[in-house]
N, C-alpha and C positions, 0 to 999 in steps of 0.2 A: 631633453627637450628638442623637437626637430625647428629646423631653422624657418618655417613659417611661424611656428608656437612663439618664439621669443620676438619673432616682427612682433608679433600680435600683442602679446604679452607687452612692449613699447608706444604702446598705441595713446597718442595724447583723449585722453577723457576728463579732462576741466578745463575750464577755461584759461588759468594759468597757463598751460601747457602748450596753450598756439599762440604760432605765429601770424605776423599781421593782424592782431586786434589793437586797436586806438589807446593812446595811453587812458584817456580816462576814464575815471572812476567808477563816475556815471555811466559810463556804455556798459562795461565790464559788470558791474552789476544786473544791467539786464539779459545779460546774456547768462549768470549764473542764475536768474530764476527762469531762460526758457530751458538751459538743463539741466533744471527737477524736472520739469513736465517731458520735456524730447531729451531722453542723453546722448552723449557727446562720443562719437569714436572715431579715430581717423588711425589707421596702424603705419608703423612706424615707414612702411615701404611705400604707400600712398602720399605720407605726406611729405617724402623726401622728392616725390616727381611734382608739387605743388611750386609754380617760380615766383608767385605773389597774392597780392588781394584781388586782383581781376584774372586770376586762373579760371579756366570752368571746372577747373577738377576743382579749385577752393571752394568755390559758389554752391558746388553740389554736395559738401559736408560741413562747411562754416555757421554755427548756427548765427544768426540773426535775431532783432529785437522784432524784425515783423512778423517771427513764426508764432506770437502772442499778440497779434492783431486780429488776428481769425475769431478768437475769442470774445470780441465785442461788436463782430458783425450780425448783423441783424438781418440783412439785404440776402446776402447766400447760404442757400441750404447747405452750408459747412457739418461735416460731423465727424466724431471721432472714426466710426467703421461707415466709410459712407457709399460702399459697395455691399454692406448686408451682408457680409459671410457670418459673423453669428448666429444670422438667422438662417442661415444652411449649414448650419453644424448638427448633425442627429447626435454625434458625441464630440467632445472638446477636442478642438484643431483640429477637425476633419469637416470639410466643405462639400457637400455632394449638392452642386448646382445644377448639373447636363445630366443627361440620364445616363450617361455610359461611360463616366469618367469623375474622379474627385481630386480633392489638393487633400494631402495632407503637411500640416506641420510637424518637423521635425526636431527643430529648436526654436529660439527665437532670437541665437546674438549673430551676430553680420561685421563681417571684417571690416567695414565702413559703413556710419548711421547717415545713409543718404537724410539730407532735410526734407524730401519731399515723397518718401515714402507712404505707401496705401498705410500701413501696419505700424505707423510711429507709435499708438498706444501701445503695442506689445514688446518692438523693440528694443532690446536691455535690458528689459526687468527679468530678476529671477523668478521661478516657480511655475510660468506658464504653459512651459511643455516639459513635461515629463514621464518617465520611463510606461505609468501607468497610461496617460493620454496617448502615448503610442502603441501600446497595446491593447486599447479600445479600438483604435483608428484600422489596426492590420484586421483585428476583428471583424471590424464593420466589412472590410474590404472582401473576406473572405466570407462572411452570410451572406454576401449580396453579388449575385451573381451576374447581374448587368453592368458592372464595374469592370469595364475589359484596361483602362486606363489609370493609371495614378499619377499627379505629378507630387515629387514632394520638394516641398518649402521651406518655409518658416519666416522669418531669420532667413540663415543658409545653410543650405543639408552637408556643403564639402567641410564645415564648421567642427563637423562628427568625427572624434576619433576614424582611425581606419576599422580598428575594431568593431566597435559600434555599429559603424554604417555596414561594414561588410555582414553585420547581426539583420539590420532591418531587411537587407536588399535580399540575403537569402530567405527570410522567411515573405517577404511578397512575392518572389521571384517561386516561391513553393505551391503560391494559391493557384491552380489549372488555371482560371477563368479569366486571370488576368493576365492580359496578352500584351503589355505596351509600357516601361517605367521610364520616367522624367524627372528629370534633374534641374530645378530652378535656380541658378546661380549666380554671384556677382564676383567670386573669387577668381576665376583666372584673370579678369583686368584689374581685381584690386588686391590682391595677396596670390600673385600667381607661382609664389615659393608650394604653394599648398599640395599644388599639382604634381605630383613624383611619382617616380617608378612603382614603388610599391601602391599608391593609390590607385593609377593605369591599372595593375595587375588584378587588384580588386573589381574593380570598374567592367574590366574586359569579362567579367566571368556570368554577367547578369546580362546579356544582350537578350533580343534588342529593349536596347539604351537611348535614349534621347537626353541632349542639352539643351537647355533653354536660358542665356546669360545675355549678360546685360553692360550694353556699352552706350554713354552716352554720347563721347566726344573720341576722335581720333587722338588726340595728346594723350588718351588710356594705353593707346596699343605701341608698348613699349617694347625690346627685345626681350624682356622677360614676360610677356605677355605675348608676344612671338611663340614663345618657346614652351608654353604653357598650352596655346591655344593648338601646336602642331602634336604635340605630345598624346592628347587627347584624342586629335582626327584620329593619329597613328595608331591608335587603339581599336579603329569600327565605329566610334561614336558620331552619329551624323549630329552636326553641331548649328545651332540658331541663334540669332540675335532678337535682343526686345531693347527698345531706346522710348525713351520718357521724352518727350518733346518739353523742351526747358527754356522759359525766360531768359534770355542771359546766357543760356550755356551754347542749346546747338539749335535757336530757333532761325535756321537760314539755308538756304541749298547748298552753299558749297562748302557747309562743314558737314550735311548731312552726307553728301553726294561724296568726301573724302572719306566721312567714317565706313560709309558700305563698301566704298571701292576697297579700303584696305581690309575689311572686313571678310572680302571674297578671296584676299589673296590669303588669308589665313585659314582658309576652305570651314567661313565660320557666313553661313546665310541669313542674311537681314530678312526679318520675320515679322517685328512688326513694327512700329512706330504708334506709341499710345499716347495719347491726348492727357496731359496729368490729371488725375484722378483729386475730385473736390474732400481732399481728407485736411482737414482740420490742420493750418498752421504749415501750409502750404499755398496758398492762395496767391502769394505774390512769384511762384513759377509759371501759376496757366497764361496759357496764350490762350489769343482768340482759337476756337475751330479754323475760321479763312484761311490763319498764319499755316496749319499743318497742312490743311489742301492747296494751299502755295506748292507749298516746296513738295508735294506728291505729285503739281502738277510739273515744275519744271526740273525732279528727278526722268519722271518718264520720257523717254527716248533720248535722254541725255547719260544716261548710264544702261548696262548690262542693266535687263528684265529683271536678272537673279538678282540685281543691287535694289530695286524697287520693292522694299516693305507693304506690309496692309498698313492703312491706319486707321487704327480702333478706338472707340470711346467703350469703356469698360462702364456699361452707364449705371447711375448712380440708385442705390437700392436694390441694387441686384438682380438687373433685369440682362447681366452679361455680356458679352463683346458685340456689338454693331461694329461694322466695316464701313466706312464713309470712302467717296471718290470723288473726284474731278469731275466737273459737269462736258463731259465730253459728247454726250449726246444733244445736239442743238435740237431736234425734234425727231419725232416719227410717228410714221402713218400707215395706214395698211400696203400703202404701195412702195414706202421706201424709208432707211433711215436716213439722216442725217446727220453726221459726225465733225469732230475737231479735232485735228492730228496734235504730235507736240509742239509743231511749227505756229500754231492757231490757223492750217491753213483749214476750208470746209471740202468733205469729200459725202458723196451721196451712195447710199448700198441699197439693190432695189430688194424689197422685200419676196420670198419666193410667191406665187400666183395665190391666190386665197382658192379660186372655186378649183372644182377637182377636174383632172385633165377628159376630156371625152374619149372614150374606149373606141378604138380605130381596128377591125379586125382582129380583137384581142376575144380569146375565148370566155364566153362568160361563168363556164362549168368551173364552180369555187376550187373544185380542188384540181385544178390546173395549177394552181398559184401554188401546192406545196411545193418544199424545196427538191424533191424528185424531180415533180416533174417538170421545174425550171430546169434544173441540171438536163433533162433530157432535150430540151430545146439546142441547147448548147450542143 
């Protein structure tokens, strides 16, 4: 067994098992009925970097009695799948939403059951992805020839034996038409043992490669997530970050503004910053919209560009990623904009002339203008 297998294989999944829950009875019991509904996983190397109950690394895998409130609300459009990728599945676990690109799932268990996961229904149950559902999905990939992109999923794809994964990647990495494979993951900040030599070696042979992983707080990027995250540059892999914007965890500038900044130093680019997504027994992590254009407003020009994420609402039903921004434009009119730096200070840009310039001794013989015979001017 290789030495992430046995983190993993340590990993507290009942409630017995953590630390800092309340002695009583009463609490403990509702927390054993919210994991039947959401299970419980936190592996053994994550929750040894956890220092108490007001950790944000606690808060983002601790279950709670309100993740069974959502349940009796009536007011929000809460739902178990509440981005609709069911309904963009032509076959099971494969999303084909954008025309020239799909997700597929690959598993569905996760080295840690964030609480506030798109995908809690699927999360930890056995049977949902398997051998036959990913050979529908390469299928699909390979009849449909506008498919130039894949990302794969689930759960988390680095979860895959080496075997395995090194099985999927070469038979996508075989289809001609697919020019681009991605990599969704939350393993190098939460079991970054996983990442090894021999995995790199795997990894390096399917280029071009993209990563897509997921940090929400700076107290993740530890010297083994250092080590994890260089490992992988040193492979070719150009690497990105996706951060959940969290109640309680990193809704504020200067933990956003530390996560990026150490984020760039681990040559790993903040990509996007998502607005939590209304799934079902989650509810008590959304912030307002205003809180995440806050802190996009007073990131910008207060950090490196490259530290400046999108932030997206992946909006609800399936209608895919919208980009929201800072109301930096105060007005504009045909003759000029009007703008608001990071300072709030206002600056004015004149718009170029609308009507067309009068022709002054210019020849009017149309093909004067080709590029010949401008060259011959010169």
């Amino acid at each position: 067994m290789e030495p992430w297998q046995k983190l993993l294989s340590k990993s507290a999944v009942k409630i017995e098992d953590l630390p800092f829950i309340p002695d009583s009875e009463e609490y403990r019991e509702k927390l054993r009925k919210v994991s039947k509904v959401f299970p419980v996983r936190i592996n053994a190397y994550f929750l040894e970097q956890i220092k108490g109950p007001d950790d944000p690394l606690w808060r983002q895998v601790a279950p709670t009695p309100e993740e069974l409130d959502d349940f009796f609300n009536t007011e929000e459009a809460l739902g178990s799948d509440p981005l609709n990728e069911e309904g963009d599945m032509p076959v099971p676990e494969l999303v084909h939403r954008y025309p020239d690109r799909v997700l597929l799932m690959v598993n569905n268990q996760c080295p840690i059951v964030c609480r506030f996961c798109t995908r809690k229904r699927k999360i930890g149950f056995p049977g949902i992805v398997t051998r036959e559902t990913l050979r529908q999905g390469i299928e699909y990939i390979r009849e449909h020839k506008e498919v130039r992109d894949v990302v794969l999923s689930g759960g988390d794809p680095l979860l895959v034996p080496d075997k395995e994964l090194d099985r999927i990647l070469s038979e996508l990495r075989a289809i001609p038409h697919l020019e681009i494979i991605r990599i969704g993951t939350r393993v190098p900040g939460a079991l970054p043992q996983r990442i090894t030599e021999e995995l790199c070696s795997i990894l390096r042979k399917y280029h071009p490669l993209y990563f897509n992983m997921h940090f929400n707080h700076p107290a993740e990027l530890t010297p083994e997530v250092e080590k994890a995250c260089n490992m992988l540059a040193d492979t070719g892999i150009p690497l990105g970050s996706q951060t959940v914007l969290l109640k309680g965890v990193n809704d504020d500038a200067e933990t956003m503004r530390e996560l990026f900044r150490k984020l760039l130093k681990l040559r790993v680019k903040p990509y996007y910053i998502y607005q939590a997504d209304m799934t079902l027994g989650t509810n008590h992590f959304r912030t307002s919209v205003q809180k995440g254009l806050e802190i996009l407003d007073r990131l910008q020009g207060h950090t490196s560009g490259m530290g400046v994420p999108y932030f997206v609402i992946d909006t609800p039903g399936g209608g895919g990623k919208v980009r929201l921004l800072p109301n930096s434009v105060v007005k504009f009119t045909d003759e000029e904009v009007v703008v608001r730096n990071f300072e709030g200070k206002i600056y004015r840009y004149p718009q170029p002339a609308t009507e067309k310039p009068a022709k002054k001794n210019m020849p009017s013989d149309p093909e004067f203008y080709t590029p010949g015979k401008i060259c011959e001017l010169a």
